[in-house]
N, C-alpha and C positions, 0 to 999 in steps of 0.2 A: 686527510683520508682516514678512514674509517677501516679494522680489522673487526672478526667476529672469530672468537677463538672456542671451541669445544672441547669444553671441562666437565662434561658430565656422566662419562663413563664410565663403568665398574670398573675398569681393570683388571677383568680376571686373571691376563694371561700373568701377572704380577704380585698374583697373590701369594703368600699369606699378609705381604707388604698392602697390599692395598685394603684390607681390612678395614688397617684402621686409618690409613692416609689416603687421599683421592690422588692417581695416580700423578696430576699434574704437579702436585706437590709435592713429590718424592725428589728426593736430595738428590745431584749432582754432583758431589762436593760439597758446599758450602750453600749453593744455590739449587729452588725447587727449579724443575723444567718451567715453569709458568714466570721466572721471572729472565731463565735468557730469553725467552721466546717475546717477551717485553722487550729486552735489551735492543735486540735486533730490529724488532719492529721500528723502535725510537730512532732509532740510526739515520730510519730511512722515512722521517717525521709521519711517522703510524703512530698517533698519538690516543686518537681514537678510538676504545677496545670495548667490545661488548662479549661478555663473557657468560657462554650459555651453560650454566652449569644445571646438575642433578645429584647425581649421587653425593655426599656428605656436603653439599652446596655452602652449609653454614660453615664448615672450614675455610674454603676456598677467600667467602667473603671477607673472615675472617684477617686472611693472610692478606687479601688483595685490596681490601679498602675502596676507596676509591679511587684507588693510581698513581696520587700524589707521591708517594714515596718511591715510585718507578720513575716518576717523569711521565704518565701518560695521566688519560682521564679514563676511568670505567665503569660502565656502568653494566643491567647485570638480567638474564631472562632465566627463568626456571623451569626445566621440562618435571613434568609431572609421569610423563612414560617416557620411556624411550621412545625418539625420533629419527635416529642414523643420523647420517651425517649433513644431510641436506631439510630435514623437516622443521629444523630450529627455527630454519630463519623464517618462517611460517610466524612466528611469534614477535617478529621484531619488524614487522613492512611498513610498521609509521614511522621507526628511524630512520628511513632512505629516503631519500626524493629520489623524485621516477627514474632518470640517468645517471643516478651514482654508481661509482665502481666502489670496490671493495674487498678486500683480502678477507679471505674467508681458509681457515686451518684447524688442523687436529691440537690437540693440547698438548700432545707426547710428542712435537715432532722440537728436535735440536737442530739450527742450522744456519750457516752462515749466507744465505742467498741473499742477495744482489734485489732485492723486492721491487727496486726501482726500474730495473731490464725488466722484469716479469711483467710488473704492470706495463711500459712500455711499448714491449709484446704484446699484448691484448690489447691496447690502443689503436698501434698500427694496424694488426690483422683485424681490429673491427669485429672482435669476438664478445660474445655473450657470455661465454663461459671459457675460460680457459685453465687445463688441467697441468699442475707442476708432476714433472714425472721424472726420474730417477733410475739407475742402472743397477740392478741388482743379480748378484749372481749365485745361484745354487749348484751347491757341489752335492751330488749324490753322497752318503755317505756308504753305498753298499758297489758290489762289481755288479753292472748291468749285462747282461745277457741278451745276446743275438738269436731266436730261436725260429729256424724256418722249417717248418713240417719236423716237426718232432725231435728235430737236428741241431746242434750247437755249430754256427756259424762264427762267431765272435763271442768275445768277451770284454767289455770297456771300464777298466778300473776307473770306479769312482768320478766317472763325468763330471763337467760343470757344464751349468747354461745360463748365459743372461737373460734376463729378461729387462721390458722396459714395464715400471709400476710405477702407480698415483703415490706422490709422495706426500699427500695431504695438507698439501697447501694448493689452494686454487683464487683467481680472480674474476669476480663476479661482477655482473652488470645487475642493478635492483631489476630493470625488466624482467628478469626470470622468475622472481619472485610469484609471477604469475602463475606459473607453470607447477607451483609446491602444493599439495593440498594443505590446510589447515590442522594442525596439529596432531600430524599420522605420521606414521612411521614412513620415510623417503631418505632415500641415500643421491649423494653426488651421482655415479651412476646412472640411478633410476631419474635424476635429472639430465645427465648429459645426451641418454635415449630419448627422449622427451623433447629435448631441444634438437636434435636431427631429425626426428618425425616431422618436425613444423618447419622443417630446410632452416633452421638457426645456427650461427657459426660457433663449433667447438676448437678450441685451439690448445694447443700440448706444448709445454714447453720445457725445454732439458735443464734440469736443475746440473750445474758443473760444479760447486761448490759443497762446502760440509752440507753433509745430510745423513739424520739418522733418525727412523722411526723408534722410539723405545716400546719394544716390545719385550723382552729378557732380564731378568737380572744379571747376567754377563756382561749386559752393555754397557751398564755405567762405567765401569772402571777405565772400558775400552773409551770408550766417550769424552771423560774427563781428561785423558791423556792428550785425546783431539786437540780437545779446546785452550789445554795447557801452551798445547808445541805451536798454536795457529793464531797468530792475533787477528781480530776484528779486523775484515774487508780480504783477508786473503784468502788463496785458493788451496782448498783441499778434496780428500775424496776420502768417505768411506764407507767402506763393501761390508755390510751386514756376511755374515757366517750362519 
């Protein structure tokens, strides 16, 4: 089976570090994001990687080679604009035959998922698309205010609320490839509307396992810790801040 991983984006929220590093590549420890996110995949024989890079692209290839030194094989598409997160694969529709499926992911996600239930998941439910999704919970960091007609009714120190969010990893069916325009800017999203407009099956599935989008530089260290205390294949959870 075949992954497509997305390596081609600025990184702002990560900057002054992304400058000069493309986010994928930014150290964990010892290891960039881009080679756990190999590790895992190999696990679950995703050996197959296509890496849609942009931004400093020539580093990326640099580091990644052609896979050998992972244990995968990769090969490699170039956006010249940004595309979001769905319009890459507009660039890659003669890698597929017509009914392949395909793990398709962000380049900053850490995680220990089970990739083989997921795809599974999307087998059985006979979906076209289906979204890995994640528990996230926000804590206000302010007292929220009750106010009815000019009035202080309540006061709620510092709420939380979960939410359920796309954790950036999804399983795709090549058929929707149809549905991408040609090398334009299109997000997962702007696809999974698209595919409900034409009654197409979209499926969501609860990732239970480690999961962390890197978005922060606080994360690393928390992250590292993760991956220290949890060996490969077991279960944990954590709640971004």
């Amino acid at each position: 089976m075949k992954a497509v991983i997305l390596a081609g984006g600025l990184g702002t929220r990560l900057r002054p570090l992304t400058f000069s590093i493309p986010k994928p590549l930014l150290p964990i420890g010892e290891k960039p994001i881009l080679e756990f996110i190999f590790e895992q995949l190999r696990k679950f024989s995703i050996k197959e990687i296509i890496l849609s890079t942009g931004y400093q692209s020539e580093l990326i290839r640099a580091f990644c080679g052609d896979g050998s030194k992972f244990g995968v094989k990769i090969d490699y598409v170039k956006e010249t604009k940004a595309l979001g997160t769905a319009g890459p694969l507009s660039l890659m529709r003669d890698r597929f035959s017509r009914d392949e499926t395909f793990v398709l992911m962000n380049g900053d996600v850490v995680t220990k998922l089970d990739f083989s239930k997921m795809i599974r998941y999307h087998s059985e439910h006979k979906c076209q698309l289906t979204i890995g999704f994640a528990k996230f919970e926000y804590k206000s960091p302010f007292g929220v205010l009750k106010i009815e007609v000019g009035r202080l009714k309540e006061i709620l120190e510092k709420p939380s609320k979960v939410y359920d969010i796309s954790a950036g990893i999804y399983v795709v069916n090549s058929s929707v490839l149809d549905f991408i325009p040609h090398n334009t800017f299109f997000t997962v999203p702007n696809l999974a509307k698209e595919l409900l407009r034409f009654g197409k099956k979209v499926g969501a599935y609860k990732i239970e396992e480690f999961w962390v989008g890197i978005e922060h530089i606080d994360q690393f260290d928390e992250v590292l810790k993760e991956l220290n205390k949890i060996d490969i294949g077991q279960r944990g959870r954590f709640h971004a801040q």
